[in-house]
C-alpha positions in Angstrom: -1.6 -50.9 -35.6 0.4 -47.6 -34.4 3.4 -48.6 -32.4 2.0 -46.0 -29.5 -0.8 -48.8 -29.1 1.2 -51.5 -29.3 4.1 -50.3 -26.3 0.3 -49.5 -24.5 -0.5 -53.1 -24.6 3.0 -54.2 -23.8 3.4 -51.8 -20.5 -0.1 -52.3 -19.5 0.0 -55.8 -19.4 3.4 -56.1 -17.7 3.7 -53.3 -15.5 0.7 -51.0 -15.3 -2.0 -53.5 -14.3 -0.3 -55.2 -11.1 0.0 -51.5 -10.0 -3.1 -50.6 -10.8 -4.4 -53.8 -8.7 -2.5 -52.7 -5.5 -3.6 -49.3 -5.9 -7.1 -49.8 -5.9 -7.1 -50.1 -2.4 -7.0 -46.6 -1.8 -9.4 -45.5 -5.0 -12.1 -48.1 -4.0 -12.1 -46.1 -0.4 -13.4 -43.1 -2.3 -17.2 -42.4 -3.3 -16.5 -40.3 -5.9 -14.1 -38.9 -8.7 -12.6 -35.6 -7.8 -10.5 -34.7 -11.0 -11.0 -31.6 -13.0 -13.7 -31.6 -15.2 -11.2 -30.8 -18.0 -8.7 -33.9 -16.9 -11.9 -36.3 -17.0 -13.2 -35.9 -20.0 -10.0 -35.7 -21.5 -9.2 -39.2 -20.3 -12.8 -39.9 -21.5 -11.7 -39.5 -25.0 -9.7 -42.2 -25.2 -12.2 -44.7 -25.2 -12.3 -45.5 -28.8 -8.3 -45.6 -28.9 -9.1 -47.9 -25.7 -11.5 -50.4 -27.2 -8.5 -50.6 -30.5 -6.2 -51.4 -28.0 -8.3 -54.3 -26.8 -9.8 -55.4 -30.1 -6.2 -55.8 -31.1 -4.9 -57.5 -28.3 -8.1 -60.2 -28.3 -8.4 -60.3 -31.7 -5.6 -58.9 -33.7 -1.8 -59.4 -34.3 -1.6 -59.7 -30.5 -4.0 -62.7 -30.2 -2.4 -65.9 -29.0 0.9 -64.0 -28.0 0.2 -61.2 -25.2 -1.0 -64.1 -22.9 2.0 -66.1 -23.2 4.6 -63.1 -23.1 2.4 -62.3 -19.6 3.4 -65.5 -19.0 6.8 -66.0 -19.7 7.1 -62.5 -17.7 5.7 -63.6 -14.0 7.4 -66.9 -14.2 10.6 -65.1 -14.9 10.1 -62.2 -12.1 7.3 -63.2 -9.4 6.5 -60.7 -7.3 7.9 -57.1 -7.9 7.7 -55.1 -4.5 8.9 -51.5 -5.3 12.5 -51.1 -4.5 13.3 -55.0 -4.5 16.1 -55.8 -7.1 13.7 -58.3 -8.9 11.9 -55.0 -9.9 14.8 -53.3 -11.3 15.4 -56.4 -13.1 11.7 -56.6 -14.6 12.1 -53.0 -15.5 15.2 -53.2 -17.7 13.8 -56.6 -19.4 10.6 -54.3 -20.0 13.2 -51.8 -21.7 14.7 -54.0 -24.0 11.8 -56.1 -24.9 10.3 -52.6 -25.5 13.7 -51.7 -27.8 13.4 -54.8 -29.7 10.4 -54.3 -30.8 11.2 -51.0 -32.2 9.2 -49.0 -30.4 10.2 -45.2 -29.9 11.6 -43.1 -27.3 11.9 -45.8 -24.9 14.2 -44.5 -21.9 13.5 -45.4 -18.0 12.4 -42.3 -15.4 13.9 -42.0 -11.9 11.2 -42.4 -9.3 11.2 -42.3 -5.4 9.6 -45.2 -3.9 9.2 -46.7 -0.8 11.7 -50.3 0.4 10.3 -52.8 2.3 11.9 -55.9 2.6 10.4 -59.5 3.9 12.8 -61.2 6.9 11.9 -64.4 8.4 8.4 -64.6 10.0 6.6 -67.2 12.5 3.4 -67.3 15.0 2.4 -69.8 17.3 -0.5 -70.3 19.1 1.0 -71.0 23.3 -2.7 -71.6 25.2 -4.9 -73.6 25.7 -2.0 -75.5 23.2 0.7 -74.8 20.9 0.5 -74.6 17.6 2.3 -73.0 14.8 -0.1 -70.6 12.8 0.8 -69.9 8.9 1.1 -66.3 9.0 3.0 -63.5 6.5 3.4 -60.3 7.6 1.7 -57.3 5.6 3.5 -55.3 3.4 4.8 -52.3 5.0 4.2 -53.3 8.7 6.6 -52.6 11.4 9.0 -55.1 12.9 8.6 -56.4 16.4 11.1 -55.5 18.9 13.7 -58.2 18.6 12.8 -60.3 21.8 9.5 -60.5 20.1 5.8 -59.4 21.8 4.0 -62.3 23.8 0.4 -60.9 24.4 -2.8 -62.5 25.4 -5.4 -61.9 22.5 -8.6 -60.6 21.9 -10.7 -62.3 19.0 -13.6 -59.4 17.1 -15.8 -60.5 13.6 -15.9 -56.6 13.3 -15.0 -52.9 13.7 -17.9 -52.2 15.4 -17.3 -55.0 18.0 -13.8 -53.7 18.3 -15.0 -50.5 19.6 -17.8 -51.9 22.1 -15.2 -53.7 23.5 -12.5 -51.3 23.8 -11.9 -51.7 27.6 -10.6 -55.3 26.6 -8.0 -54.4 24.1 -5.5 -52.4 25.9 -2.0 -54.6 25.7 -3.4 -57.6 23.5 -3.0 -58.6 20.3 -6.3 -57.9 18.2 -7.2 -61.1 15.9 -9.9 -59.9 13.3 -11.9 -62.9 12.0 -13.9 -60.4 9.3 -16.6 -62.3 7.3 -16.0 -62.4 3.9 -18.9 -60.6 2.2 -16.9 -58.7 -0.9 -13.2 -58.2 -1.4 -13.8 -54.2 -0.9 -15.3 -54.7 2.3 -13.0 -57.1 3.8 -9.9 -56.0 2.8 -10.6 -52.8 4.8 -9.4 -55.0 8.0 -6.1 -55.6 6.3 -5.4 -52.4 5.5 -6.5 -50.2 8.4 -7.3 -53.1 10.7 -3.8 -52.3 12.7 -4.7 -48.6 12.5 -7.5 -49.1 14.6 -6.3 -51.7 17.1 -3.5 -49.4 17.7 -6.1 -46.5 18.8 -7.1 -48.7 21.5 -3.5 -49.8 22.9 -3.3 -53.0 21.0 0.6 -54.0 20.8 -0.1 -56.1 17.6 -2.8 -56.9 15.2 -3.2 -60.8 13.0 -5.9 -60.3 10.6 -7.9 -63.5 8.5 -6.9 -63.6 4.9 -9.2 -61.8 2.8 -9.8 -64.5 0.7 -13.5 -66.6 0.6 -11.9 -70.0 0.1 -8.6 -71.3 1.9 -6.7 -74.5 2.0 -4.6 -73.3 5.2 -3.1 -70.3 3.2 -2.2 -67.2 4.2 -3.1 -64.3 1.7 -1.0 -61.1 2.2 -1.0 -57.4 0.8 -0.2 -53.8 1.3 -1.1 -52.2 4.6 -1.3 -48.5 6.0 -0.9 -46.7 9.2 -2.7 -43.8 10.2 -1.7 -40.5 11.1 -0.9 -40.2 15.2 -1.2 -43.5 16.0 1.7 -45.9 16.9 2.9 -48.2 14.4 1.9 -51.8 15.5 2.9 -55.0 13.7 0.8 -56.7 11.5 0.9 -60.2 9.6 -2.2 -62.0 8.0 -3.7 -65.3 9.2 -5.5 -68.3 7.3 -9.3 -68.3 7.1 -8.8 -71.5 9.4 -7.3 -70.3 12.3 -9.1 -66.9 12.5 -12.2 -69.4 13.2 -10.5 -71.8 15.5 -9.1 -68.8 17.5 -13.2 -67.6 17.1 -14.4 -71.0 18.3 -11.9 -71.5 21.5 -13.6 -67.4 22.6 -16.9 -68.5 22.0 -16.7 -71.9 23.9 -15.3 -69.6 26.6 -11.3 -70.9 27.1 -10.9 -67.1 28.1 -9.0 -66.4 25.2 -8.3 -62.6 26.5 -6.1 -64.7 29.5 -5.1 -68.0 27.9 -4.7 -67.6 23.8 -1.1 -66.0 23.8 0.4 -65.3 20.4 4.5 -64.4 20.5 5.5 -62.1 17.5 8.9 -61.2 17.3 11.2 -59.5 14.5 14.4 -58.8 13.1 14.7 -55.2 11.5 17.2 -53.6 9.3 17.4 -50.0 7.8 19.1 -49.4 4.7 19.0 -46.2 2.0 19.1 -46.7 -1.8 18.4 -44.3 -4.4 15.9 -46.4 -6.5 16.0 -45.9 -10.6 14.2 -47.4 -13.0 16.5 -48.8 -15.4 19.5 -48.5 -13.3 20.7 -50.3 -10.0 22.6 -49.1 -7.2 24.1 -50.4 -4.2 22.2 -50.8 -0.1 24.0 -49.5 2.6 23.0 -51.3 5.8 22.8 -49.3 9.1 21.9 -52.1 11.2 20.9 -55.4 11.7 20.0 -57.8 14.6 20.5 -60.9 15.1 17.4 -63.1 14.1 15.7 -63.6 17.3 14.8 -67.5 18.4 11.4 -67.2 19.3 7.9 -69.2 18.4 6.9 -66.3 16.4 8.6 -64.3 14.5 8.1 -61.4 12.0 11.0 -60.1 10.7 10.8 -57.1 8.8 13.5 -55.1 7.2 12.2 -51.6 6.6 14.0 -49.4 4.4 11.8 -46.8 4.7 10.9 -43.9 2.3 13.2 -43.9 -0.8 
């Protein structure tokens, strides 16, 4: 096999195909393929190089060895959010396991990417009782201000019941309890679910974990604000307490008056010059002190890098 195929297996597999995952968010929102003709079917003709590139990982000199390299690469890095040092680090171990294999012309490319860093986060339920709510803030939400938001809450299974009951939103926090029919479908609330809430003068938005099965587990991902609109926080919630919150409306505890959630956040800013391959240094601008409050989502946003 040409060493061009085999570096194709090595990046894909280790750096290509978790981007590709988060970025089909955006791609699966469009109903059809608006490249140049010329672009398209250029990309079509690698379809037999393709199907090598497969046939030798499955069943060639890569069989029994890409899965455990894959392997030995997530336990060692985790999660890579762009601009985090554990990226940098995954990048440079991508470099020299790429070098000592002998592959050619291996060199890293400076990029510009967005920094979004995870602070401390909490949410708890305050009527009809109290109860702490696993919760984890979306990637690239806003903070809260740092004495936090306390809101009453509104509880919708839908956009559409969002908008018939847009009189009720103004000032609350929007809890989306989504049914999960397809991951397309229901990830929509997670990534433009604040978007819309904010249009109606919600402060804050919790949205059920896209997920079909939970064992009280929060499921978190990339997020989006539209254009115009202001930025509201937003965290995920498990499938389980999306439909208790659900229950207590529809039993009629006047959720809109008694379900109060308190979000609250700690921000920082901070400006790197991201490389792949090389590392550099965060300047901090600010900080505030971590707020003591029931709910919490601490965000430190970095911004546009």
């Amino acid at each position: 096999m040409r060493r061009t195929e085999r570096i194709l297996i090595f990046i894909w597999l280790l750096c290509v195909h978790p981007i590709a995952m988060m970025n089909h968010i955006v791609t699966a929102r469009e109903d059809t393929c608006h490249l140049p003709r010329a672009l398209i079917e250029e990309i079509d003709s690698y379809a037999p190089i393709v199907q090598r590139i497969i046939n030798e990982t499955m069943r060639g000199s890569f069989k029994g060895t890409t899965w455990r390299d894959l392997a030995e690469f997530v336990d060692k890095f985790g999660p890579r959010f762009t601009g985090t040092q554990v990226l940098e680090d995954s990048i440079d171990y991508v470099l020299n396991k790429s070098i000592s294999l002998s592959l050619e012309n291996v060199h890293g490319e400076v990029v510009t990417v967005p920094r979004w860093i995870r602070g401390s986060e909490s949410a708890t339920l305050l009527q009809p009782r109290r109860k702490d709510l696993a919760m984890l803030g979306l990637g690239y939400s806003v903070g809260t201000p740092k004495e936090g938001i306390t809101a009453n809450v509104i509880v919708v299974e839908s956009f559409s019941e969002l908008k018939s009951r847009a009189k009720e939103v103004l000032g609350k926090i929007v809890v989306y309890n989504q049914k999960f029919i397809s991951y397309e479908e229901a990830v929509e609330y997670r990534f433009s679910g604040a978007t819309k809430a904010a249009e109606l003068g919600a402060v804050a938005a919790l949205i059920r974990s896209v997920t079909p099965y939970s064992l009280y587990t929060p499921h978190t991902g990339m997020m989006s604000y539209g254009e115009n609109v202001t930025k509201i926080p937003a965290a995920c919630i498990t499938v389980e307490d999306a439909t208790m919150l659900k229950r207590m409306a529809d039993r009629g505890e006047k959720p809109a008056g008694n379900q109060t959630l308190r979000i609250s956040s700690d921000k920082s800013l901070a400006f790197c010059c991201v490389l792949q391959g090389q590392h550099c240094d965060l300047s901090p601008k600010m900080f505030l002190t971590p707020p003591e409050v029931a709910i919490t989502l601490q965000v430190k946003d970095h911004g546009v890098q």
